[in-house]
Each structure stands twice: as C-alpha cells, then as structure tokens.
C-alpha positions in Angstrom: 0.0 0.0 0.0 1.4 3.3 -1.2 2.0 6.2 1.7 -1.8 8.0 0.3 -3.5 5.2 0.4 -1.7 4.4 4.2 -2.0 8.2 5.1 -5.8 8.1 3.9 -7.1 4.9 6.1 -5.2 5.6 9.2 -5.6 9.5 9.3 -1.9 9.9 9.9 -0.9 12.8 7.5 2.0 11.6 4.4 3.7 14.4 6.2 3.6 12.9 9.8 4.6 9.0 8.5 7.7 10.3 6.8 8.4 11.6 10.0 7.7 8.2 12.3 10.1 7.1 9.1 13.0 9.6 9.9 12.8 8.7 13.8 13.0 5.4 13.2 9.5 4.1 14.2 7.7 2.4 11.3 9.7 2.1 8.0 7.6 0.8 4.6 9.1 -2.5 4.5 9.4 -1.9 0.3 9.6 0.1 -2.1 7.5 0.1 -5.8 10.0 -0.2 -8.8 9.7 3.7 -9.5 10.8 4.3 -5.4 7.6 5.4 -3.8 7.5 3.8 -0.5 5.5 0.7 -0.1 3.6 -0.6 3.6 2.8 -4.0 4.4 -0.2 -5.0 7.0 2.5 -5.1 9.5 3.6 -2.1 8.7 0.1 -0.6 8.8 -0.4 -2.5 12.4 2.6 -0.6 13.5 1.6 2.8 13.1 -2.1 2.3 14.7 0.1 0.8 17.9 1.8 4.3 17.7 -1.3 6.4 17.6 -2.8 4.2 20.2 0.0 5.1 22.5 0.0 8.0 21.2 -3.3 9.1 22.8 -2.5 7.9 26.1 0.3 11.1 26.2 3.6 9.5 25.6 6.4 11.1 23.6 7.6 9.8 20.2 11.2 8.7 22.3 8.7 6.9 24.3 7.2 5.1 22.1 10.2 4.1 19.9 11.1 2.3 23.7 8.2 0.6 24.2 7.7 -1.1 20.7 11.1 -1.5 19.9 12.0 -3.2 23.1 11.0 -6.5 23.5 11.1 -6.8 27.2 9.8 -3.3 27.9 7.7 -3.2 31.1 5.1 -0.6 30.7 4.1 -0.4 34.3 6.5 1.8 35.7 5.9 4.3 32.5 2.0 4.4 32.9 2.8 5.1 36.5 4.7 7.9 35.8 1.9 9.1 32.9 -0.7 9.0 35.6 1.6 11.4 38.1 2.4 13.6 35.0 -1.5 14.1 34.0 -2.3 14.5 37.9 -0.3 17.4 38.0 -1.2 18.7 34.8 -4.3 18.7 36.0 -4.3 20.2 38.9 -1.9 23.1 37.2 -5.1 24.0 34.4 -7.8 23.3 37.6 -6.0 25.8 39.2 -5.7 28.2 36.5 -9.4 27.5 35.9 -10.5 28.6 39.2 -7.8 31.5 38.5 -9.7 33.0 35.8 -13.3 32.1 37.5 -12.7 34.1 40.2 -11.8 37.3 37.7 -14.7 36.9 35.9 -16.6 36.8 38.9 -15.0 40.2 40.2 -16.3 42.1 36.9 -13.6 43.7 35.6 -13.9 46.6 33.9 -11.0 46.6 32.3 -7.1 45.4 32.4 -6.6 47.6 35.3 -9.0 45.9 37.3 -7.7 42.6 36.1 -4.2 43.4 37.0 -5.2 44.4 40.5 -7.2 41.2 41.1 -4.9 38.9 39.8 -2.3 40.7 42.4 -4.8 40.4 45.7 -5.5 36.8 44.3 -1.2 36.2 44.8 -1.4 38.1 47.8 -4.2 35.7 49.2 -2.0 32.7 48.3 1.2 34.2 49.6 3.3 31.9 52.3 4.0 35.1 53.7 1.1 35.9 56.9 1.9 39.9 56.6 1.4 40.1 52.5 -1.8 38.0 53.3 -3.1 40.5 56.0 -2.1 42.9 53.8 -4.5 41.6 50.5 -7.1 41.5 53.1 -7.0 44.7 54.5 -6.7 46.7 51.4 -8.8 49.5 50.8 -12.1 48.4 49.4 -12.0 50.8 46.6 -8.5 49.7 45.4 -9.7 45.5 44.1 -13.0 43.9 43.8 -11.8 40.8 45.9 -13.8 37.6 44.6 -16.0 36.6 47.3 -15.2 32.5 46.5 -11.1 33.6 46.9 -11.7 35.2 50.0 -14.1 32.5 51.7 -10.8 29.6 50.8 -8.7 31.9 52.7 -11.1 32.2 55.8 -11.2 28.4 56.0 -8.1 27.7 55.6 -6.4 30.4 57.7 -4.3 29.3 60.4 -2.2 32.8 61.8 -5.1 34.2 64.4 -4.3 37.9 63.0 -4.5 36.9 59.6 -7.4 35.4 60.0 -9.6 38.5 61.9 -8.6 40.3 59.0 -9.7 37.8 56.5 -13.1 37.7 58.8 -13.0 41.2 58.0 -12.5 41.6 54.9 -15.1 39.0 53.9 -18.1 41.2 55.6 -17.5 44.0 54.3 -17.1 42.4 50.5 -20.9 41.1 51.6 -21.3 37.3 50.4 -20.2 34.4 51.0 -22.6 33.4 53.6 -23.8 30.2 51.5 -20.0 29.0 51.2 -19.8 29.4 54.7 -22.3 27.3 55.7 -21.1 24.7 53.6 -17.8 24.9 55.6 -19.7 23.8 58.6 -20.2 20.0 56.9 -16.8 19.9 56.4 -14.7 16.7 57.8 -12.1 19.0 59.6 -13.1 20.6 62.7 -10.5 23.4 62.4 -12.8 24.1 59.4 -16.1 24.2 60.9 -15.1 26.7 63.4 -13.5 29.1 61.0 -16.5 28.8 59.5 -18.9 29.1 62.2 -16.5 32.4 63.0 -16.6 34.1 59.9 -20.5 33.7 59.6 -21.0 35.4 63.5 -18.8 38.2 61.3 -21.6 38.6 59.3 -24.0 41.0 59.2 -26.8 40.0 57.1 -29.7 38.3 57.4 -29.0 34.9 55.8 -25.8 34.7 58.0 -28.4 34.2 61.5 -30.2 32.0 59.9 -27.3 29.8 59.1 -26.2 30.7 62.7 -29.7 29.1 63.9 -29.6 25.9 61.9 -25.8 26.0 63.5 -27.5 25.7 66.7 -28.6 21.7 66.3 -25.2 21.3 64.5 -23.9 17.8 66.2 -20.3 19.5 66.7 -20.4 21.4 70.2 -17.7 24.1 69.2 -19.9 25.3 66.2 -23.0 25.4 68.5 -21.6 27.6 70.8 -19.7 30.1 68.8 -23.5 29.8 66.7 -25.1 30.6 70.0 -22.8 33.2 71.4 -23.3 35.4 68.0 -27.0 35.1 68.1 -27.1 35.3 72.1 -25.8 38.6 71.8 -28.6 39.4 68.9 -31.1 39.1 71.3 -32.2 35.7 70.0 -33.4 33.9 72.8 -33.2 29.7 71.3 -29.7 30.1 72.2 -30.2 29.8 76.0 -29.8 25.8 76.4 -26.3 25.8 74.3 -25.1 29.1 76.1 -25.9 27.0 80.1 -24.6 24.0 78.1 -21.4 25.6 77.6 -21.4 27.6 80.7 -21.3 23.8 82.3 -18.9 21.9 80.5 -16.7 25.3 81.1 -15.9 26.2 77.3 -15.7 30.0 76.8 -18.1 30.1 79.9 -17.8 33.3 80.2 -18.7 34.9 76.5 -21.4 32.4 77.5 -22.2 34.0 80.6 -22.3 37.6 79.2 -24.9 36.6 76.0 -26.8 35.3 78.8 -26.7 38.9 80.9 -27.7 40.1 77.3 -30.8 38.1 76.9 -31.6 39.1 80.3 -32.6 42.4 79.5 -36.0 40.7 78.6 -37.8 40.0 81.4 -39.4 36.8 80.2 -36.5 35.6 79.0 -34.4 36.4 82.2 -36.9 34.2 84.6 -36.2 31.3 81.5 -32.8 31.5 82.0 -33.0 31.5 85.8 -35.3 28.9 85.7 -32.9 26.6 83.1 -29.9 27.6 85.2 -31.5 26.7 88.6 -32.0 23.2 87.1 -29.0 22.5 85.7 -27.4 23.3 89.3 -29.7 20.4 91.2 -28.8 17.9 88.1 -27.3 15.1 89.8 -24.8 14.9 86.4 -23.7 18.4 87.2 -19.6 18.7 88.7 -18.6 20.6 91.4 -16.8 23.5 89.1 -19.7 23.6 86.7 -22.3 24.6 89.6 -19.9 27.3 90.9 -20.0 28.4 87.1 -23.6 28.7 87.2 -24.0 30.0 90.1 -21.9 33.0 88.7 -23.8 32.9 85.6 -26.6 34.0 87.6 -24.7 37.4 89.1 -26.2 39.6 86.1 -30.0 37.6 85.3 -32.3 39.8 87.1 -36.0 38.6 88.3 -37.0 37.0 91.6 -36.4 33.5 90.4 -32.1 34.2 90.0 -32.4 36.5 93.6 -34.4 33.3 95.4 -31.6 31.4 94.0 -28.7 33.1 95.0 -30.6 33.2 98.9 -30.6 29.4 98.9 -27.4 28.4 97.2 -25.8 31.0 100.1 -26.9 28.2 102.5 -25.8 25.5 100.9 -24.1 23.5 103.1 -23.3 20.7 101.0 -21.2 23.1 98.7 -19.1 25.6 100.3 -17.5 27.3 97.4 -21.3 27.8 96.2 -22.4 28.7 98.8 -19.5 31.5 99.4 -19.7 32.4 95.4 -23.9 32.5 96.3 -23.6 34.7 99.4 -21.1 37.0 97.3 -23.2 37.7 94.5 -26.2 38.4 96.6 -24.2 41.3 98.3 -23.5 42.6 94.7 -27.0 42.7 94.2 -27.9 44.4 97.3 -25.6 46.9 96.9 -27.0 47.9 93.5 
C-alpha cells in the first residue's frame, strides 16, 4: 500500500509518517520499482500501535522504547503518565479557578484585572503579613472575589490573619452560603472558621445559618452559633449558652450573652429557671455549679435572687455557697 492510500485509512498525515520514518519508528518495509514507498499489513499494524499510545500522552522517544524493546515493562511508565496528567491537571484546575474568580470580580477593564490577579497572589502568599495585607486593602482599590476570600477564611491558620480575612469578607458582603457549607466539612478546624466568619456577618442569611448551626452535632460550632445570636437578642440560644457555661468552654462569653438576653424580662426568669435546674442535676460537677452559680450574678427577676438566697446556705457546697452569698451582696448593693 502506497504512503496515500496508508496516510488516507489511518488519518496519519504523508507528512507525519515520513516523520515516524525519519525517527526510526515504522519504516515501509518496500519500495515500488519507481521508489515510492510501499507498507505492508504489519507495517500498517505498527503505526495504529503508535497512535494508540499515542493518545494515552507518551512522547515519540517513548514510544520508539516501548515497541522496539521486546522486554519493555510498561508499568513503571504508565505510572509515571498518571503522576504527570495529575499534576497537569491540577496546574489547568488551578488556573481554571484562576480566571473564574476574575470573571466573577467584573472587571472593567485590564486595570482591574491586574489588580485582582495581584490580591488573588497576595491571598496565596506563604508570607502571613502580605496575606493580611491583601485582606486589609482598601475596598475601593480591588473587587476581591468573594469565593477567593471565603478559601482563605477556612483555611487560615495565623489568628491575625485570619480577623482580618473575617473582616475583609463582611465587608465584600457574600459568601454566607460558602460558609455554611464549611460547617459540613470533615475538619473541625474548618467548621469553626466557618462558624467564626458567619457570626462576622451582618446580614440576614448569615443568623439564619447561625440558627440551623444551633442543632449542629459538633459542640464548638454550636456555641460560637449561640454566642453570636445570644448577643442578637435571640433567645433559642439559651440551652447551648448554660450547656457551655457547664462543660466550662468560653463560659464566660457564654455567661455575658446570657446577661444580654436578660434584659427581657421573660426571658431572664427562663434562664434563671434553666440555670436553677442544671445546678440540682445530679450529672452536674462541682466547678460547673460554681460556674452557674456566677452565671446568675447579672440575670435579674425574683427566680435568680431566690436562688442566690438558697445556694448561700448550701451547706453541701461551700464554694457555692461563698460564690452565692457574694453575689447576693452585689445585688444588694446595686
């Protein structure tokens, strides 16, 4: 079969077989008696092994290896093909989510694009000051892409860099939605950044998150959920807040959203009334009723002052009973 006839069946170009011919990979095993080149079926065979490998990325050199040795062990090679087209990958999924978060930004022209493309380095920088930096430019100066921003909130780990990252993300206004999906993820360290940077937030959607945060099955983003929406006057958040108050984490953030609920008077004899119950809980330690009983200093209403007047003779519990007797002089004194 002549080289047009070969060129036309297989879809390898004339061109493109002379050149398999001049690296040494498939050569017409004849020739016609006027010199054009001639291919057999084995010849033909040959070159659709080469295109076949071909499509699976490997280089002419690599090829000419693999068919010409007759021992040739492709495993190690298809390992390495695999590693190469990983990391190809994640290079163009990277610049895909590059040029995503541009477009998003709305740039109105290659000024804009410039400047984006530098917070988005910024953002990525192993350097915490060029980070804080990015975050805390001035809002005029980039449209900062609200996806870019919410990756750098969750994954965050210098506590200055991270307030400012908080920051930066309210005032850009969105986000809230990626948030909240950060509160499923499978790292805790996640979750609360998460749970952090929505409390940060100051619209609408971001409580209602914080509310559905409050039946979330990890404690830590229940309480920063409740603490944020505790001191937003919303009064669900009174079981998590004693809850914490008990099992002593940030007992006393807890303790103040509680002294803000409080304000309303309903609400104050609730919390009294919750608090009072947790302190004659048979499950409840030592510490944690001495916590309570503090907890109670600043929740007006009869219920916390009949309290305080009986847990200042309790003579089961000294240090409640001193912490009772205390508090009650506060109050007097008022």
């Amino acid at each position: 079969m002549l080289i047009g006839e070969v060129a036309r069946r297989s879809g390898v170009s004339a061109r493109m077989l002379r050149h398999y011919e001049s690296l040494g990979l498939v050569r017409p095993s004849g020739r016609t008696g006027t010199g054009y080149r001639e291919y057999s079926g084995e010849d033909i065979r040959r070159i659709f092994h080469i295109e076949s490998l071909r499509t699976l990325g490997l280089s002419l050199r690599e090829i000419g290896r693999a068919l010409g040795d007759p021992g040739f062990q492709p495993s190690a090679l298809v390992a390495d093909l695999i590693r190469q087209t990983r990391e190809r990958i994640a290079v163009e999924t990277e610049l895909l989510t590059r040029l995503c978060r541009i477009d998003a930004a709305e740039p109105a022209g290659w000024e804009e694009v410039l400047h984006t493309v530098s917070f988005l380095q910024a953002l990525g920088s192993k350097n915490a000051d060029a980070r804080q930096r990015a975050a805390l430019a001035p809002v005029d100066s980039v449209h900062a892409p609200v996806e870019a921003l919410v990756e750098a909130v969750l994954s965050e780990t210098e506590p200055n860099v991270a307030g400012a990252l908080r920051w930066a993300l309210a005032r850009s206004g969105g986000g809230t939605a990626l948030l909240a999906e950060g509160l499923d993820s499978p790292v805790a360290a996640v979750r609360r950044r998460a749970v952090q940077a929505l409390a940060e937030m100051p619209d609408g959607e971001a409580s209602a998150r914080l509310r559905d945060a409050l039946a979330h099955p990890d404690a830590v983003v229940r309480g920063y959920a409740a603490l944020a929406l505790g001191t937003r006057g919303v009064a669900d958040t009174v079981p998590t807040l004693i809850d914490m108050i008990v099992e002593g984490r940030n007992d006393t953030d807890a303790a103040d959203a509680l002294s803000v609920l409080a304000a309303d008077i309903a609400t104050a004899e609730r919390i009294a009334t919750e608090v009072v119950g947790r302190l004659g809980h048979e499950d409840t330690g030592a510490p944690a009723r001495v916590r309570l009983t503090q907890a109670l200093a600043d929740i007006p209403g009869p219920t916390a002052s009949r309290a305080l007047v009986e847990l200042s003779h309790d003579d089961d519990d000294r240090a409640v009973a001193l912490t009772a007797a205390y508090l009650r002089q506060l109050r007097d004194g008022r």
